[in-house]
N, C-alpha and C positions, 0 to 999 in steps of 0.2 A: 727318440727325442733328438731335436735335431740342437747343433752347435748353440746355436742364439741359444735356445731356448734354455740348454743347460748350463749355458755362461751367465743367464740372468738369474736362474735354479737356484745356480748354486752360490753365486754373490750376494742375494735374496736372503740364502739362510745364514751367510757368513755376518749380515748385518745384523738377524733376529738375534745370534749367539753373540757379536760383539755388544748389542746395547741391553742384553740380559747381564753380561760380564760388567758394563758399564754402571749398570744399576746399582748391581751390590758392593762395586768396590767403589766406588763414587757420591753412590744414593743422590745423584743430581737427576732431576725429574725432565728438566730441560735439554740433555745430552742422550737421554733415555729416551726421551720422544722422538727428536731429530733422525738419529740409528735406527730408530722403530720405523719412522718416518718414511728412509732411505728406502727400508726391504719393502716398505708396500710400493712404492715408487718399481722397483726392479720386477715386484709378483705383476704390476700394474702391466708392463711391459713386456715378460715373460707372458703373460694370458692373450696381450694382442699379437704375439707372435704366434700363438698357438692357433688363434682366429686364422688371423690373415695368411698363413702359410701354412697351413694345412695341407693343401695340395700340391706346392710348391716343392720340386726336384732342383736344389739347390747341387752344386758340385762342392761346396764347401762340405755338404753331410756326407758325401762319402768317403768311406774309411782309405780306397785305395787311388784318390782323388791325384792331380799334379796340376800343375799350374798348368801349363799347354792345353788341357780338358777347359780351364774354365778361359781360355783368351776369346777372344772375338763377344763376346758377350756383352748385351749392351747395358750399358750401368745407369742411363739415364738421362734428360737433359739437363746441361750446364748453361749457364746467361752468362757467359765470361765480358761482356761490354756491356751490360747495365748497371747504370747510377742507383737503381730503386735497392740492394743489397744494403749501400750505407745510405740511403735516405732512411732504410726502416732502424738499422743499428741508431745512426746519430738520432730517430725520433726516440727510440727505445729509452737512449743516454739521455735526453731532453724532458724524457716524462719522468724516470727515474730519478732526475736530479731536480725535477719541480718537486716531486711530494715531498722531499727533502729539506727544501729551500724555500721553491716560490710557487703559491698555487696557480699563477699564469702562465708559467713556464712547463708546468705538467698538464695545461691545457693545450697550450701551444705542441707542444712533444708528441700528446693523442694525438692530435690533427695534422701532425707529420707521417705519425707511423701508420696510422689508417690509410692517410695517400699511399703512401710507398706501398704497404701491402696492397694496396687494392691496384697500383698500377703494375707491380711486380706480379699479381694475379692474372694480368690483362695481359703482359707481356708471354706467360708461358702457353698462351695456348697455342 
């Protein structure tokens, strides 16, 4: 089993045992679900790691690993000078704070953060 996997493992079960403990010293049905919540969120993410990196020789999984072994590696691309980052943040905050407040403004907010992802999408290829 590799690092992620058991780092989601075992955070997964630490939430089933915390909102079981939560239940009976509590009996709050609402903190109990939330915790429950959490570990299927972590199982959720622990199963796609298992998918998607199955075949994947990660340097992090081995036990006799060093930093030097995993340098030159490439981690991905970064958009360090696009606006579309906080165009989609500020629409996020704009639709968030309509359903809240104003239903024009959580329509307004969609129609920002749909741009910004879909030009943020356009930009990465």
């Amino acid at each position: 089993m590799t690092t992620g996997r058991r780092l989601f493992v075992s955070s997964a079960a630490f939430g089933i045992a915390i909102a079981v403990a939560y239940w009976f010293s509590a009996h709050n049905p609402d903190g109990a679900v939330l915790l429950g919540l959490m570990a299927v969120a972590l199982v959720f993410a622990a199963g796609y790691m298992f998918v998607a990196e199955r075949a994947a020789r990660l340097v992090g999984d081995r036990a006799n690993a060093s930093n030097a072994d995993a340098s030159g590696e490439p981690l991905g691309v970064f958009t360090v000078a696009s606006p579309w980052p906080i165009t989609v943040a500020f629409g996020a905050f704009l639709l968030l704070l309509g359903l809240a407040i104003f239903p024009v403004l959580a329509a307004f907010g969609l129609a920002l953060l749909l741009f910004g992802l879909f030009r943020l999408g356009r930009e990465s290829r």
